[in-house]
N, CA, C and O atoms as CSV, one atom per row, in Angstrom:
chain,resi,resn,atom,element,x,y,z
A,1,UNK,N,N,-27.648,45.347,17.316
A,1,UNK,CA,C,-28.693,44.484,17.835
A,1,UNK,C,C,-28.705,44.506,19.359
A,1,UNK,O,O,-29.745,44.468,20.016
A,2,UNK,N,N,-27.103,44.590,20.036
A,2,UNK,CA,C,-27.357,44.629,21.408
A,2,UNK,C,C,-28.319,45.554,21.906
A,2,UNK,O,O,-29.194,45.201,22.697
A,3,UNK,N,N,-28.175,47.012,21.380
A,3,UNK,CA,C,-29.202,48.228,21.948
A,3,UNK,C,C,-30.852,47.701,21.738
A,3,UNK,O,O,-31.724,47.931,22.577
A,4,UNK,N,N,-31.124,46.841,20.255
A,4,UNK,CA,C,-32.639,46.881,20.192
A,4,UNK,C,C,-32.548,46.220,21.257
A,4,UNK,O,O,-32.903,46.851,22.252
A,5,UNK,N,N,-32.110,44.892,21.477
A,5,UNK,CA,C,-32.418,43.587,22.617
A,5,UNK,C,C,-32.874,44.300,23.697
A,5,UNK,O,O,-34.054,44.298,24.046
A,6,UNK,N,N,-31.793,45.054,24.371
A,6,UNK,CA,C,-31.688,46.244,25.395
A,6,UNK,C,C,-32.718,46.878,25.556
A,6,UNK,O,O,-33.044,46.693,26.728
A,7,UNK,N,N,-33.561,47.640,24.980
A,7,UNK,CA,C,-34.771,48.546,24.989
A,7,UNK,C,C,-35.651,47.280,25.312
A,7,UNK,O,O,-36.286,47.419,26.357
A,8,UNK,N,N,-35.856,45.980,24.614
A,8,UNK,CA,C,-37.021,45.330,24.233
A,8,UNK,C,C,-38.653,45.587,23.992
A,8,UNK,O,O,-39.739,45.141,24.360
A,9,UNK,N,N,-37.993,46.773,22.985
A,9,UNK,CA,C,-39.210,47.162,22.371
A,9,UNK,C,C,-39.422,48.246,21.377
A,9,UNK,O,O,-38.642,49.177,21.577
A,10,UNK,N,N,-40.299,48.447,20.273
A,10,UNK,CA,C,-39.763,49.036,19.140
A,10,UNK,C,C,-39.301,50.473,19.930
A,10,UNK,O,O,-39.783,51.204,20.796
A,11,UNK,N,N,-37.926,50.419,18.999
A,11,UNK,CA,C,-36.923,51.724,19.437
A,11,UNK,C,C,-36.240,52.571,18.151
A,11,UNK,O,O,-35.866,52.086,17.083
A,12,UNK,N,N,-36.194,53.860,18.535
A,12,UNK,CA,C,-35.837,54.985,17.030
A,12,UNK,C,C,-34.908,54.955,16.886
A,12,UNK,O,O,-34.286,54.321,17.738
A,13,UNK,N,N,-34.185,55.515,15.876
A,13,UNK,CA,C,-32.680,55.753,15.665
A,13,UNK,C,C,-32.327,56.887,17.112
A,13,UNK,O,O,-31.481,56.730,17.994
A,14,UNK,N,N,-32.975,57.626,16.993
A,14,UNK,CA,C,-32.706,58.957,17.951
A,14,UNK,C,C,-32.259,58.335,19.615
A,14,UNK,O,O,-31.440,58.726,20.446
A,15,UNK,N,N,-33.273,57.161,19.584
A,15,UNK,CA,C,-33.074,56.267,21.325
A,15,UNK,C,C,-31.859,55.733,20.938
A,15,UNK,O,O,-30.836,56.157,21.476
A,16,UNK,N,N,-31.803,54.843,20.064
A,16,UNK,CA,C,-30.414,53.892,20.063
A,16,UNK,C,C,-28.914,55.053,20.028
A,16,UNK,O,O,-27.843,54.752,20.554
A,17,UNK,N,N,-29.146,56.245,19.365
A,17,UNK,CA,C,-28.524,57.065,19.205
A,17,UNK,C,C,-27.891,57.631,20.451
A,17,UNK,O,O,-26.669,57.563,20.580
A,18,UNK,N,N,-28.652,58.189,21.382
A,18,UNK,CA,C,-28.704,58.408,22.332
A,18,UNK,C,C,-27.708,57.797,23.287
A,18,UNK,O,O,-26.649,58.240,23.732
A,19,UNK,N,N,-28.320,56.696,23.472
A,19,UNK,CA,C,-27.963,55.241,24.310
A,19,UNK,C,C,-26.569,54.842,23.749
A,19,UNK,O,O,-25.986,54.299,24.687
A,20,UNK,N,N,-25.836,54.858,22.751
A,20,UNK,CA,C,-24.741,54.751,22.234
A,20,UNK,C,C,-23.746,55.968,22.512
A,20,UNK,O,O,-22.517,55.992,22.446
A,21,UNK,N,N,-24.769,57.092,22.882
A,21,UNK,CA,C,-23.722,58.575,22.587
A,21,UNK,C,C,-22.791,58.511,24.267
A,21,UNK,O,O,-21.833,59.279,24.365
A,22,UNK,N,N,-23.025,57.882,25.108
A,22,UNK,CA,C,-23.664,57.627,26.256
A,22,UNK,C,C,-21.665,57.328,26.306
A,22,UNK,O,O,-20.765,57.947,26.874
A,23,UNK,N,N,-21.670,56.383,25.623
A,23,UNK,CA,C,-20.043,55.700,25.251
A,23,UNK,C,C,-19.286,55.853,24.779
A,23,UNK,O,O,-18.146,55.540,25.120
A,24,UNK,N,N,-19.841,56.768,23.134
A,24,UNK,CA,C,-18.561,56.983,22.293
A,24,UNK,C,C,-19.595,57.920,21.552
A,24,UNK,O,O,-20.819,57.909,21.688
A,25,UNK,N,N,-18.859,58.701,20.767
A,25,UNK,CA,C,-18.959,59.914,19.697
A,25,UNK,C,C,-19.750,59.086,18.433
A,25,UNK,O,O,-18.831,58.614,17.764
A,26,UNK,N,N,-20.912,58.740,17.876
A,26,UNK,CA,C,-21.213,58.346,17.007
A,26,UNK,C,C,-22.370,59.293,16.080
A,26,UNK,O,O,-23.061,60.073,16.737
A,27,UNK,N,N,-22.554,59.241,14.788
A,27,UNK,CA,C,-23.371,60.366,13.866
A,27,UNK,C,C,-24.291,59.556,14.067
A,27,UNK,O,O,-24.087,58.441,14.548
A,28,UNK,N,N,-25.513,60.021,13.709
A,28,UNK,CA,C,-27.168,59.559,13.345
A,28,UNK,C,C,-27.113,58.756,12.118
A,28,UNK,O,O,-27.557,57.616,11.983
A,29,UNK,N,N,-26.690,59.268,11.492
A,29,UNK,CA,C,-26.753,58.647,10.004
A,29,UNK,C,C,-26.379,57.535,9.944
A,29,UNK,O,O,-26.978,56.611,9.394
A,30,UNK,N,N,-24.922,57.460,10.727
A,30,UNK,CA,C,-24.176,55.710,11.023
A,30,UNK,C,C,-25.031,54.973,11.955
A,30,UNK,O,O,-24.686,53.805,12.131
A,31,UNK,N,N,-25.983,55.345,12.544
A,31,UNK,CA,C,-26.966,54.295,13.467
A,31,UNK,C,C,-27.880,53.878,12.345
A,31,UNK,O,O,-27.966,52.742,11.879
A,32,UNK,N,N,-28.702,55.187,11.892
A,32,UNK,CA,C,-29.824,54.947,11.112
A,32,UNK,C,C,-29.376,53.939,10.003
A,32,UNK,O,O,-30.191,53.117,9.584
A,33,UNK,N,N,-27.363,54.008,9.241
A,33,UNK,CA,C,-27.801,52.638,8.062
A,33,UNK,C,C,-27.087,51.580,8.995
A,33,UNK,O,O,-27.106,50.418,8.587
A,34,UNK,N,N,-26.597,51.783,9.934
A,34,UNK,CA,C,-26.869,50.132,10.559
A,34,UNK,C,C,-28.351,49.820,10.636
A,34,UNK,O,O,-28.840,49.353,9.608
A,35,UNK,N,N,-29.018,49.970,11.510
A,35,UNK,CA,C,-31.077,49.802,11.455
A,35,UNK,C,C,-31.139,49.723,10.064
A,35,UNK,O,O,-31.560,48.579,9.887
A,36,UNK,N,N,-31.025,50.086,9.280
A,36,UNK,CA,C,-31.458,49.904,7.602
A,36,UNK,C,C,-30.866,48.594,7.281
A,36,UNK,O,O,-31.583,47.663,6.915
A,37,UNK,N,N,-29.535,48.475,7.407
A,37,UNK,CA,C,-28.995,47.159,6.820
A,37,UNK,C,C,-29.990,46.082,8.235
A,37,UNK,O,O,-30.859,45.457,7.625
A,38,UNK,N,N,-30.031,45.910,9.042
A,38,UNK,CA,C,-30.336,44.852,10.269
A,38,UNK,C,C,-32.154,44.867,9.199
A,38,UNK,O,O,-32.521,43.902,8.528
A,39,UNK,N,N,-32.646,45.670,9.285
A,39,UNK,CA,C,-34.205,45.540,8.559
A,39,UNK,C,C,-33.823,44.839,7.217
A,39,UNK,O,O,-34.628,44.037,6.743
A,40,UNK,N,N,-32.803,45.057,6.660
A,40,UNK,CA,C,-32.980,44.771,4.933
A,40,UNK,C,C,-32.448,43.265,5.395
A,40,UNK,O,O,-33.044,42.438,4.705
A,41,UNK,N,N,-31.574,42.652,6.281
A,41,UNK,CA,C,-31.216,41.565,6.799
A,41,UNK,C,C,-32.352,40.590,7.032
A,41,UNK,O,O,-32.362,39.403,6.705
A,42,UNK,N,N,-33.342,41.295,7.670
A,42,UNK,CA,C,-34.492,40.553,8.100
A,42,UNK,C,C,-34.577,40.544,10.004
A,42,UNK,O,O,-35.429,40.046,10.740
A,43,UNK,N,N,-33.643,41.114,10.247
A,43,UNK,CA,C,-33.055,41.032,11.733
A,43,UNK,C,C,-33.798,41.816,12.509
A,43,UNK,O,O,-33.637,41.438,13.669
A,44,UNK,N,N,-34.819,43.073,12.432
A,44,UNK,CA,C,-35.522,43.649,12.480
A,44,UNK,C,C,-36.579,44.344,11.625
A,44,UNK,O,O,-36.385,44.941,10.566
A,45,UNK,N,N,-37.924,44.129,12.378
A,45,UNK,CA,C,-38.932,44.759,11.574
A,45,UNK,C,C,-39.367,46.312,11.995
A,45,UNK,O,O,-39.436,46.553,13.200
A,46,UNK,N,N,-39.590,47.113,11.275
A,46,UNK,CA,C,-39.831,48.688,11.480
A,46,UNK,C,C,-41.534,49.049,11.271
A,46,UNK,O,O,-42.518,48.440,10.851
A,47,UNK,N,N,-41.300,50.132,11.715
A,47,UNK,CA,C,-42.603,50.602,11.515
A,47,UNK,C,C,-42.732,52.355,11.482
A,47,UNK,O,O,-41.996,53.094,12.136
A,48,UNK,N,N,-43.461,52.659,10.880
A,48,UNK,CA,C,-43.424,54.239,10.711
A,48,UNK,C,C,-44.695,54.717,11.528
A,48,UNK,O,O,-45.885,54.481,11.732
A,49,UNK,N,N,-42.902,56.132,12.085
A,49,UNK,CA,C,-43.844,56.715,12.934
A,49,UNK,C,C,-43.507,58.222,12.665
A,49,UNK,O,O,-42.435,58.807,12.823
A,50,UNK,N,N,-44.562,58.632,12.274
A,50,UNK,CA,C,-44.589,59.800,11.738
A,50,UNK,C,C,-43.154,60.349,10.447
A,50,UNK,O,O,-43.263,60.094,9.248
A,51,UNK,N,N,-42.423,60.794,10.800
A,51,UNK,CA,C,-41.322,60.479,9.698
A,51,UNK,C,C,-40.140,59.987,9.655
A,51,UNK,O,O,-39.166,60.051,8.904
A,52,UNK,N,N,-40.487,59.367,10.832
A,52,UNK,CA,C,-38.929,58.252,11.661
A,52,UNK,C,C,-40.147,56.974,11.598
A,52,UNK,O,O,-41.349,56.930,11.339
A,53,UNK,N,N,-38.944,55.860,12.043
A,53,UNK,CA,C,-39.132,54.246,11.910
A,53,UNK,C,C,-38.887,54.226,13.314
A,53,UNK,O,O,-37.969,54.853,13.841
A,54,UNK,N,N,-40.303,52.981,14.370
A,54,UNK,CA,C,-39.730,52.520,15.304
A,54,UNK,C,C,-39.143,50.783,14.618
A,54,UNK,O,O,-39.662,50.132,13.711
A,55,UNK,N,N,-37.859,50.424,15.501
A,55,UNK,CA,C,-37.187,49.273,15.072
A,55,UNK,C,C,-37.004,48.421,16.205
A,55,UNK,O,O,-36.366,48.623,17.238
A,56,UNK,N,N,-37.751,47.320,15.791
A,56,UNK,CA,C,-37.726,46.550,16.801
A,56,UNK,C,C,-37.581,44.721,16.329
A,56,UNK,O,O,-38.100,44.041,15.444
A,57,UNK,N,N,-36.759,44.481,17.263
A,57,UNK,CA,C,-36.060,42.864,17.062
A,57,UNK,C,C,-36.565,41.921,16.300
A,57,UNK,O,O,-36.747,41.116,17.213
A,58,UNK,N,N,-36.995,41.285,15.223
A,58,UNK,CA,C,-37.557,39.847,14.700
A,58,UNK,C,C,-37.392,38.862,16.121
A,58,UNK,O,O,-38.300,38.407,16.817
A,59,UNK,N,N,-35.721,38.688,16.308
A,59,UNK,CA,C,-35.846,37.232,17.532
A,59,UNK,C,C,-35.169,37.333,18.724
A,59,UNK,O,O,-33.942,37.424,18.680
A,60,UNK,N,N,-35.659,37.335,19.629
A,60,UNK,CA,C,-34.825,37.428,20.745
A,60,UNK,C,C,-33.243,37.051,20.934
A,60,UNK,O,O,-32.776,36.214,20.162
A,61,UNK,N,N,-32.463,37.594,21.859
A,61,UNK,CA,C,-31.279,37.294,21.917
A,61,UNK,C,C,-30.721,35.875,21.928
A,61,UNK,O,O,-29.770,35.547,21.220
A,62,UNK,N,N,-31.183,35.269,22.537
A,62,UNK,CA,C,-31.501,33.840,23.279
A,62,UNK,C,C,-31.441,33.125,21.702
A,62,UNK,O,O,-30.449,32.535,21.274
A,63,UNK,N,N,-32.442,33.272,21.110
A,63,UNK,CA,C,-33.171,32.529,19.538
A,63,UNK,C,C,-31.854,32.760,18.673
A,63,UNK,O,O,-31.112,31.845,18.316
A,64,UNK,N,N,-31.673,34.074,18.393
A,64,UNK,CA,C,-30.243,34.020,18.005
A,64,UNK,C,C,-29.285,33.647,17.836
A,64,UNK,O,O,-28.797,33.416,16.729
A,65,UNK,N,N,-28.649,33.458,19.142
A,65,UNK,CA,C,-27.550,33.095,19.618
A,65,UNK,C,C,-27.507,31.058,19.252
A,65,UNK,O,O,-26.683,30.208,18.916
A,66,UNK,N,N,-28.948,31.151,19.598
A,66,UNK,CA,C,-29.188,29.392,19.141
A,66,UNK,C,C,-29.143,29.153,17.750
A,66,UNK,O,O,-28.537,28.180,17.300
A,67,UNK,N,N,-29.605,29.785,17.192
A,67,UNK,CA,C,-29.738,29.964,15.268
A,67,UNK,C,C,-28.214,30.095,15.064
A,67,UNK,O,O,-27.634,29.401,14.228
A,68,UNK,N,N,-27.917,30.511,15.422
A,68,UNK,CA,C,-25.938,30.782,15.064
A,68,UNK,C,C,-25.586,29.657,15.779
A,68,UNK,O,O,-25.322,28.866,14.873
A,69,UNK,N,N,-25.422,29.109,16.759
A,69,UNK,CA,C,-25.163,27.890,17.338
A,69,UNK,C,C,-25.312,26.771,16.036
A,69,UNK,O,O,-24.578,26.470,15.095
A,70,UNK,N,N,-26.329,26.436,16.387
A,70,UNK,CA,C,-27.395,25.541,15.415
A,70,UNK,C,C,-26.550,25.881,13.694
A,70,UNK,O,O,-26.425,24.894,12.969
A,71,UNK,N,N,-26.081,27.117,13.213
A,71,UNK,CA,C,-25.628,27.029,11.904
A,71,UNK,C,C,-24.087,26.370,11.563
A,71,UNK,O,O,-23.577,25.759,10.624
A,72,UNK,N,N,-23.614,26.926,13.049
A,72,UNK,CA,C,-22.208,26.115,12.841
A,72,UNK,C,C,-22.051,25.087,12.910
A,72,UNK,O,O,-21.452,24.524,11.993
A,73,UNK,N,N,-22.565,24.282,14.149
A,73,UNK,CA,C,-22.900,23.057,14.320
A,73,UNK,C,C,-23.131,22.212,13.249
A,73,UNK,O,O,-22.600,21.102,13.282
A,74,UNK,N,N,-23.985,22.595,12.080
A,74,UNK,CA,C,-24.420,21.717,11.417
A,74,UNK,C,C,-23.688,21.980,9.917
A,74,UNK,O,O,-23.994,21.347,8.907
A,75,UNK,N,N,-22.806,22.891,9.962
A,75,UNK,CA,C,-21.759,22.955,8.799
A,75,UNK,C,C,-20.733,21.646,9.363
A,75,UNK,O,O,-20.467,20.868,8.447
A,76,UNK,N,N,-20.303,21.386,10.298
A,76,UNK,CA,C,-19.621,20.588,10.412
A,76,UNK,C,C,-19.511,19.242,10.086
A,76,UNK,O,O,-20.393,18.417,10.326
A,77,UNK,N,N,-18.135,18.927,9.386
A,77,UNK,CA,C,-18.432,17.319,9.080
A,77,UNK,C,C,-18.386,16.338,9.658
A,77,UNK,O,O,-18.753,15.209,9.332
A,78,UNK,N,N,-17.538,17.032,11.334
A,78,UNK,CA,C,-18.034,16.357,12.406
A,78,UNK,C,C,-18.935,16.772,13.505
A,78,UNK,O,O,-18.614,17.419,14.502
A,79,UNK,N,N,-19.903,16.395,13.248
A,79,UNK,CA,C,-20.898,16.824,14.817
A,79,UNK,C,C,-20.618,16.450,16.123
A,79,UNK,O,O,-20.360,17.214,17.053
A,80,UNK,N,N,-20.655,15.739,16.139
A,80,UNK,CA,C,-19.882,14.894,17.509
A,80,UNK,C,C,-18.827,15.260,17.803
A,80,UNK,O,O,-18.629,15.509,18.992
A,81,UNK,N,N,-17.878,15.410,16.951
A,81,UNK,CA,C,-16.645,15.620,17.490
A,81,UNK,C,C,-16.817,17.134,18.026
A,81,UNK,O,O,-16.505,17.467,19.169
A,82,UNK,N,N,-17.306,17.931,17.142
A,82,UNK,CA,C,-17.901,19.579,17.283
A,82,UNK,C,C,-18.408,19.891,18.432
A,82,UNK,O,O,-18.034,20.882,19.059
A,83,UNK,N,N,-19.409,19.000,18.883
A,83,UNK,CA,C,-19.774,19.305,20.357
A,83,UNK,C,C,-19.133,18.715,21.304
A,83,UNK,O,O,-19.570,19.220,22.337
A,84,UNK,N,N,-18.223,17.813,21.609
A,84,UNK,CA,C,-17.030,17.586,22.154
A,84,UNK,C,C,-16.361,18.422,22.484
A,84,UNK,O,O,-16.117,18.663,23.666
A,85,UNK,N,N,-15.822,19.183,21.319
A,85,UNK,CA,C,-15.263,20.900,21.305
A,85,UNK,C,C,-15.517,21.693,21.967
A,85,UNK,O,O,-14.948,22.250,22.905
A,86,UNK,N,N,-16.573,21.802,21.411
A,86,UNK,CA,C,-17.476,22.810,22.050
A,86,UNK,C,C,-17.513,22.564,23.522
A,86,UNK,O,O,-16.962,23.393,24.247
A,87,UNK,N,N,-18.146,21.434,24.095
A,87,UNK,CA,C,-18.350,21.031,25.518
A,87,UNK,C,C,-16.771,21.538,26.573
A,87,UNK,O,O,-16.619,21.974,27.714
A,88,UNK,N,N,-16.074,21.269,25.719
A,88,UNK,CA,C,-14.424,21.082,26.539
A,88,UNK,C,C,-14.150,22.662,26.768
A,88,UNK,O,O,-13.751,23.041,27.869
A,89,UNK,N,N,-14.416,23.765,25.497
A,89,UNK,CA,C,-14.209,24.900,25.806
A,89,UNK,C,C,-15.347,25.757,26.844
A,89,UNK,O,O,-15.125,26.911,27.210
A,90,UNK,N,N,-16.846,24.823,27.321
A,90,UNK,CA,C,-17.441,25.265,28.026
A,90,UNK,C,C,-16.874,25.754,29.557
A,90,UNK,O,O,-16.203,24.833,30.025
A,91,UNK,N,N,-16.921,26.631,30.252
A,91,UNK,CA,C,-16.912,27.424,31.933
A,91,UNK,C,C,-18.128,26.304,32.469
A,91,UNK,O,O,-19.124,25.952,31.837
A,92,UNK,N,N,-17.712,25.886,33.805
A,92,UNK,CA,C,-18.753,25.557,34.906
A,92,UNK,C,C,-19.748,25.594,34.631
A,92,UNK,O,O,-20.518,24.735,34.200
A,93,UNK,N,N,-19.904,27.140,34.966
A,93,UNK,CA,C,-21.369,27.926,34.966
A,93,UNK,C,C,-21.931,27.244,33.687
A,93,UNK,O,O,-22.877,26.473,33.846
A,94,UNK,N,N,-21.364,27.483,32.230
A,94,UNK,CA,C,-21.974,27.838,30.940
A,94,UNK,C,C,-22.284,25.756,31.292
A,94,UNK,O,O,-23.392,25.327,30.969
A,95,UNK,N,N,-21.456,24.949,31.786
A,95,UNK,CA,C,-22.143,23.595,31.934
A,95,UNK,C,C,-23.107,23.308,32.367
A,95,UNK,O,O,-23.847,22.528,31.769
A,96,UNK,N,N,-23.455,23.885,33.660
A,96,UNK,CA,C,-24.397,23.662,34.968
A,96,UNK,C,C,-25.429,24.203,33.949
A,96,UNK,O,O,-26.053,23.275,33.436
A,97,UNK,N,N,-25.907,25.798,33.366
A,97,UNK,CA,C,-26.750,25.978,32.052
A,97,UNK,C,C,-27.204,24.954,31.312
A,97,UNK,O,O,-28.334,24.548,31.586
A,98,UNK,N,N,-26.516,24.349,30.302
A,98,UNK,CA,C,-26.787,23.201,29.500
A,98,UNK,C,C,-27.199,22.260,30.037
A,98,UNK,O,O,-27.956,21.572,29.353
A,99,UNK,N,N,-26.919,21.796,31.444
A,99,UNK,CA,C,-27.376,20.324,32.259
A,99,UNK,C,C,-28.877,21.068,32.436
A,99,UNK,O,O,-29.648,20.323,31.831
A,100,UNK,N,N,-29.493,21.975,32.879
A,100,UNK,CA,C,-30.360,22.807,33.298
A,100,UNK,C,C,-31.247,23.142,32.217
A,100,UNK,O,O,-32.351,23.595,32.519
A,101,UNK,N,N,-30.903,22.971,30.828
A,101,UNK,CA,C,-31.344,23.512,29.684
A,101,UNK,C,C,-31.810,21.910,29.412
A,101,UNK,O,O,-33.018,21.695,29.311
A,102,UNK,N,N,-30.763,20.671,29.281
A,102,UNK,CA,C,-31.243,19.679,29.118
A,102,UNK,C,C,-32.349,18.953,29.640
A,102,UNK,O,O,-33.023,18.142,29.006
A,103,UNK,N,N,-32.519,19.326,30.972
A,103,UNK,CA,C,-33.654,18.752,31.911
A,103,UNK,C,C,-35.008,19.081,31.201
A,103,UNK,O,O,-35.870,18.298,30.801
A,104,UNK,N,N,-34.957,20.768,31.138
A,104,UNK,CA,C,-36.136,21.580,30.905
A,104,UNK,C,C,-36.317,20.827,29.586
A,104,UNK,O,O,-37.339,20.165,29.767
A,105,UNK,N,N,-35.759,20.524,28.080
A,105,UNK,CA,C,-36.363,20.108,27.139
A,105,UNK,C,C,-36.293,18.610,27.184
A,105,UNK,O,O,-36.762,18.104,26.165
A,106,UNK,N,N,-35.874,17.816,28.006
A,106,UNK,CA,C,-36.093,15.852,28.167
A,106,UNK,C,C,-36.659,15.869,29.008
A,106,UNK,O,O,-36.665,14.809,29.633
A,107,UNK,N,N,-37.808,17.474,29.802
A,107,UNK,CA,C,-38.870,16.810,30.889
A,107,UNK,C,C,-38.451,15.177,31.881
A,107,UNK,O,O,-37.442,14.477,31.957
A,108,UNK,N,N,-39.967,15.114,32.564
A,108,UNK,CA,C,-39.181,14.306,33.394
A,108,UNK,C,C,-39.460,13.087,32.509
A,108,UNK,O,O,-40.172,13.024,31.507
A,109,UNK,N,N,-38.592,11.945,33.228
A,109,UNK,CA,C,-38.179,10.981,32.207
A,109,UNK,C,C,-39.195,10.069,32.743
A,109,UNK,O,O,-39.747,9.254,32.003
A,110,UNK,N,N,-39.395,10.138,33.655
A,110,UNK,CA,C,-40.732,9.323,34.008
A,110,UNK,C,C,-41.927,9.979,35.148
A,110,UNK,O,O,-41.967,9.953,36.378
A,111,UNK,N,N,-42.458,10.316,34.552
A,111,UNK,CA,C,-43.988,11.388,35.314
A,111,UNK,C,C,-44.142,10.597,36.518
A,111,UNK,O,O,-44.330,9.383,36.603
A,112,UNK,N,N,-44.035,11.442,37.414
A,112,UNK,CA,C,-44.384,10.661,38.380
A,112,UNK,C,C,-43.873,9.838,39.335
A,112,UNK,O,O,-44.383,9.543,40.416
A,113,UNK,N,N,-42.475,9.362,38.711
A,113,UNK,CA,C,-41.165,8.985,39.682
A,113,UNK,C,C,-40.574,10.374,40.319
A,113,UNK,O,O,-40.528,11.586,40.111
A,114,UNK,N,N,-40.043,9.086,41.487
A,114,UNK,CA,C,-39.239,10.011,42.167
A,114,UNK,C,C,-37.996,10.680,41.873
A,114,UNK,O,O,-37.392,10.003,41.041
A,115,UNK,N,N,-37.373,11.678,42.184
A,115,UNK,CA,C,-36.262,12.593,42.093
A,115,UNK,C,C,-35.283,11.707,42.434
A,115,UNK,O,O,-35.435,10.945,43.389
A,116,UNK,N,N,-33.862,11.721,41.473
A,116,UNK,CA,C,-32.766,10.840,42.056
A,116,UNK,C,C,-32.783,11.352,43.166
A,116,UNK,O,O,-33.163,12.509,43.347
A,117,UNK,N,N,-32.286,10.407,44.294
A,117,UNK,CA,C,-31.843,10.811,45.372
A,117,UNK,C,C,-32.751,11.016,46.637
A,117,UNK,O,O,-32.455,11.020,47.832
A,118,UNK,N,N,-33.914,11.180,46.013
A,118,UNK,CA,C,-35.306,11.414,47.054
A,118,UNK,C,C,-36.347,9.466,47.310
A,118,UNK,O,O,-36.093,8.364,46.823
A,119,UNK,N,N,-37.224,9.830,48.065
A,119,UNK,CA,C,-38.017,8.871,48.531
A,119,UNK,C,C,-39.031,9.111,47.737
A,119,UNK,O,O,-39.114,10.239,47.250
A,120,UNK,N,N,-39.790,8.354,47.499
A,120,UNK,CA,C,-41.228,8.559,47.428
A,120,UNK,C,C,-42.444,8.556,48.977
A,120,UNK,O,O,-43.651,8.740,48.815
């Protein structure tokens, strides 16, 4: 999935092939049934092109990574405590993100007030 993300946009076995050979010794055949299993997954949709498939992503990396978030999270029999966890094993950076992520989806809390810290 990293290589489709990578291209972002429908891509052949022969490109991903390529782009992999780049690193390590890998056959066609072992790309082409990974792309087969990721399509039969639902993880990518294909399309035929001439007698090859272009393969390209269902959900962005981002969507992903949240969908897997979002699945563990909610196996848990503690949530709270889970994101507690979670929060404590967060880096700086990956905090300052989430404070930044939080803003953008709780908009402003009151339209039209001022910015902590600022005047009107």
């Amino acid at each position: 999935m990293t290589r489709v993300w990578k291209w972002n946009r429908p891509v052949t076995v022969r490109e991903v092939l390529e782009d992999l050979q780049q690193e390590r010794s890998i056959a066609y055949t072992t790309v082409m049934t990974v792309l087969d299993n990721l399509h039969q997954k639902g993880w990518v949709r294909r399309e035929a092109e001439g007698r090859a498939y272009r393969y390209e992503a269902v959900s962005t990396r981002a969507a992903y990574a949240a969908a897997l978030m979002n699945e563990a999270w909610s196996r848990s029999d503690n949530p709270a405590a889970a994101l507690v966890a979670f929060f404590g094993m967060m880096s700086a950076e990956q905090r300052e993100a989430l404070s930044d992520a939080m803003r953008i989806v709780q908009g402003p809390e009151n339209p039209g007030s001022a910015e902590p810290g600022t005047e009107r």
